[in-house]
Legacy VTK file of the C-alpha trace (Angstrom):
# vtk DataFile Version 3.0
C-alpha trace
ASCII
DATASET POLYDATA
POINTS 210 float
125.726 -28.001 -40.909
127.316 -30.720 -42.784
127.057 -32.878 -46.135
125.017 -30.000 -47.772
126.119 -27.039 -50.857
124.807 -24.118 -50.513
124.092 -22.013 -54.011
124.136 -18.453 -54.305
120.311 -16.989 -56.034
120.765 -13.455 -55.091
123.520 -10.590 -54.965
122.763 -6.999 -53.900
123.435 -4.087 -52.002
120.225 -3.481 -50.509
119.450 -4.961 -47.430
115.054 -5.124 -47.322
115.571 -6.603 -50.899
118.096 -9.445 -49.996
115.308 -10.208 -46.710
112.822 -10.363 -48.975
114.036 -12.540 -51.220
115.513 -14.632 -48.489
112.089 -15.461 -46.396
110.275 -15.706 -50.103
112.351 -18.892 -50.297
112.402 -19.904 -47.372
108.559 -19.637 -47.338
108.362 -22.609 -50.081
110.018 -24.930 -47.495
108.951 -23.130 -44.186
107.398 -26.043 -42.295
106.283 -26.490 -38.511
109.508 -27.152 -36.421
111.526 -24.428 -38.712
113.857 -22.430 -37.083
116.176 -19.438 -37.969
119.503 -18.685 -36.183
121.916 -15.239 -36.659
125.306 -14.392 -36.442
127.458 -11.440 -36.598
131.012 -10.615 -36.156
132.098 -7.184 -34.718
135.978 -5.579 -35.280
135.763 -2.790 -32.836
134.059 -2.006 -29.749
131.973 0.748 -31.072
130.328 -1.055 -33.100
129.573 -4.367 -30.449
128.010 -1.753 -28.052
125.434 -0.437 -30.920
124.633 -3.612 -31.447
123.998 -4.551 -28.205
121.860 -2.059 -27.577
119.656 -2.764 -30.072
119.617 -6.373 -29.721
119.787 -6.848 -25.823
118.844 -10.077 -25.929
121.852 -10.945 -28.231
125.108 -13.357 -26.521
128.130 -11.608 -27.318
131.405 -13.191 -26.894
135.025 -11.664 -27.065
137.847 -14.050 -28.152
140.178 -16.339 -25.780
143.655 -16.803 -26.028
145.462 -19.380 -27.073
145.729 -21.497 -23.634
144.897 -18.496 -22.217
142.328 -19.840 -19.604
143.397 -23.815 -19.490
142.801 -24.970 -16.070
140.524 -22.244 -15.300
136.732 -23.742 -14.689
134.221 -22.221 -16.652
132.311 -20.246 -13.694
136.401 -18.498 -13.073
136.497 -16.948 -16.361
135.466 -13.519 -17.924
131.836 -13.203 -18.774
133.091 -11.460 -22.131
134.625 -14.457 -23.017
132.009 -17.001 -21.681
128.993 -14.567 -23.309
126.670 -12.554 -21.920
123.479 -11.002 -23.272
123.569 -6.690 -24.383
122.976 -5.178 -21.055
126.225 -7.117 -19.948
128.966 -6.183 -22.052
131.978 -4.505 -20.005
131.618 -0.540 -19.943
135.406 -0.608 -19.363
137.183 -0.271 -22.285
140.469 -2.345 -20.992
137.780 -5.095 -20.641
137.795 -6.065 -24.466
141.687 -6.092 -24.987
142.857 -8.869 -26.670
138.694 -9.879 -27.296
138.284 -8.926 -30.595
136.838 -9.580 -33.055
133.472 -9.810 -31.179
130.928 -12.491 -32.008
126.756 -12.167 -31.513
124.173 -15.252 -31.991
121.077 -16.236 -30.785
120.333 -20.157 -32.093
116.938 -21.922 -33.054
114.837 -19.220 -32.868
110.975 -19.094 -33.758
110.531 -18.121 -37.617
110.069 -13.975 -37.704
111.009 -13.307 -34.293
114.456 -11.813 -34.864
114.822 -11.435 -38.734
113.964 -7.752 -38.876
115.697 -6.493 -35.862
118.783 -8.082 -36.844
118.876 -6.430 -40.373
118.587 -2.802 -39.240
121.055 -3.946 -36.952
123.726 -5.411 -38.547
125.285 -2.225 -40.214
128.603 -2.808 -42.219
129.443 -5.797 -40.307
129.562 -9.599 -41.482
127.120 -11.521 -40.589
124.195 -14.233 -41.441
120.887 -15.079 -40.702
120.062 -18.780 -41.442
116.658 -20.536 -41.331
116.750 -24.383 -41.178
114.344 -27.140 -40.715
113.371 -26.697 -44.066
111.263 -29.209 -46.024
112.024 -28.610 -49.665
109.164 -30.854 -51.557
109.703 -33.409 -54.165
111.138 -32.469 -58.204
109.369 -35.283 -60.130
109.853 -33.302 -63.256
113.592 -33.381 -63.000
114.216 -36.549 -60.795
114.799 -35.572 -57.551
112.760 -36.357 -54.292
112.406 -33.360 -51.336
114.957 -33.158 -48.580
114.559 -31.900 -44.697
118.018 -32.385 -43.064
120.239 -30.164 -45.053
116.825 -27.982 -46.428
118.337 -24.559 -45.565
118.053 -20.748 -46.553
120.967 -18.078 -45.327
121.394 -14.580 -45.932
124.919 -13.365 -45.595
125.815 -10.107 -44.814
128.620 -8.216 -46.231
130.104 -11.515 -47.145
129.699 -13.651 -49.725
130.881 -17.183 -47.367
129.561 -18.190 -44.305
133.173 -17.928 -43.230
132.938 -14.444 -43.331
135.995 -14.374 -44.693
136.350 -10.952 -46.795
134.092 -8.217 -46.306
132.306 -7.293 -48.808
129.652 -4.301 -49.758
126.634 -6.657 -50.771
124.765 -10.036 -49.280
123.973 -12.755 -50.906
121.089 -15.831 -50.415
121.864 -19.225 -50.786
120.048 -22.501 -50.707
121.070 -25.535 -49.667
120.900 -29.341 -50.539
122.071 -32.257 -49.553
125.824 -33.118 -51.189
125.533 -36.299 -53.567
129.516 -35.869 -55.279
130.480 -38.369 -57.923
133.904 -37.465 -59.839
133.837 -34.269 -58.010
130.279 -33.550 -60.164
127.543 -32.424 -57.504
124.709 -34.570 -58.626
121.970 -32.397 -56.922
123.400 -28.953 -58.129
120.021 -29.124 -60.679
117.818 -29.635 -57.680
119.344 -26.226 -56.253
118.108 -24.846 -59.736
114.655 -26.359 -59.516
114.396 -24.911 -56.233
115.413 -21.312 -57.293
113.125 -21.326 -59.984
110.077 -22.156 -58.070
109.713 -18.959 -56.699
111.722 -16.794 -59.489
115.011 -16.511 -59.266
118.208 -18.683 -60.418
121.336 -20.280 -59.279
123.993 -17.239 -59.943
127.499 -19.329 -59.002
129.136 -22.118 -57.899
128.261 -24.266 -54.735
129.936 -23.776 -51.230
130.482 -27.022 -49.292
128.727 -26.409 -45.879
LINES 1 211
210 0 1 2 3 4 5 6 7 8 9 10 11 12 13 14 15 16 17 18 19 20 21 22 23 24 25 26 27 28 29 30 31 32 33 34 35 36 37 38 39 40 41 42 43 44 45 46 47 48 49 50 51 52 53 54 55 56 57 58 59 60 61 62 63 64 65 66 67 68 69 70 71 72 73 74 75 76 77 78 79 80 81 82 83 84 85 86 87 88 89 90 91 92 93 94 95 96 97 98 99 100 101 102 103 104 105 106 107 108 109 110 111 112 113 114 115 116 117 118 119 120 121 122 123 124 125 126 127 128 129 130 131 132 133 134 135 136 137 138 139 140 141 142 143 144 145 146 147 148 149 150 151 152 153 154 155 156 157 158 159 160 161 162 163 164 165 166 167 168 169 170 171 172 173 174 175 176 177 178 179 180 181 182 183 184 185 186 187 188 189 190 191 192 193 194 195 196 197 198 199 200 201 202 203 204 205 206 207 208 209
């Protein structure tokens, strides 16, 4: 994603009510070639293995080392670090040395194929699931015409960035517009608003640039 803000419309620690809310707006833009992607981020082993049992058909990737593999071709290096789905991760402990933290997606997914598995799944990690593809529909009544490219919904998990860069004991929705800056003002930051209110709830913070 680029160009776009992304506005928070929802804190809270409970997980059905943050889905909810999430596909409820998402469901005002949902159009035919929508898509949803997730994410997560695992620190230990433990918890990449319950994960991966539940959600088999999740990549999971263990981190590289700096240089560690330059030279190598792809085909000569770990399948840890190259992904593989569940049923592959490494039984062998020594195997994820040096691999964590340990990363899970699946990309451009059919709309309410993997939505609810991945919530009961997710646990305490950090994570997101993000539904793009959006078409959010034309504002007359404050001045703004509808947007596809950066028409996005994600639900973070235990973060409140899509860096996932503190952990954090609630999730939070956002939705996204396209950036239009002048003097550092966001110009569509009402839009965001607009959109919110549409199907009841309101901007609660500042943007994050995408």
């Amino acid at each position: 994603m680029s160009n776009g803000v992304a506005y928070p419309v929802l804190r809270t620690p409970d997980f059905a009510l943050a889905l909810s809310t999430a596909r409820r707006l998402m469901e005002f833009g949902r159009c035919e070639h929508s898509k949803v992607s997730v994410f997560a981020e695992f620190h230990s082993v433990a918890e990449a293995r319950r994960v991966a049992k539940e959600l088999p058909e999740g990549w999971f990737r263990g981190q590289e080392g700096y240089l560690e593999f330059n030279g190598v071709p792809l085909e000569e290096q770990p399948g840890l670090v190259v992904g593989v789905q569940g049923p592959g991760l490494p039984a062998d402990p020594a195997a994820y040395e040096g691999r964590l933290p340990m990363e899970c997606e699946l990309y451009d997914l059919p709309v309410g194929s993997i939505e609810d598995a991945f919530t009961a799944a997710v646990g305490a990690n950090m994570g997101w699931i993000n539904w793009e593809s959006l078409c959010w529909p034309d504002a007359p009544e404050v001045g703004f015409r509808g947007e596809s490219k950066h028409a996005e919904v994600t639900l973070l998990f235990n973060s409140r960035t899509r860096e996932l860069d503190e952990c954090v004991d609630d999730h939070t929705v956002l939705v996204h517009v396209r950036s239009a800056s002048v003097d550092r003002r966001q110009m569509r930051e009402p839009y965001a608003h607009w959109l919110a209110a549409q199907v009841g709830l309101e901007v609660i913070g500042a943007g994050q640039r995408n």
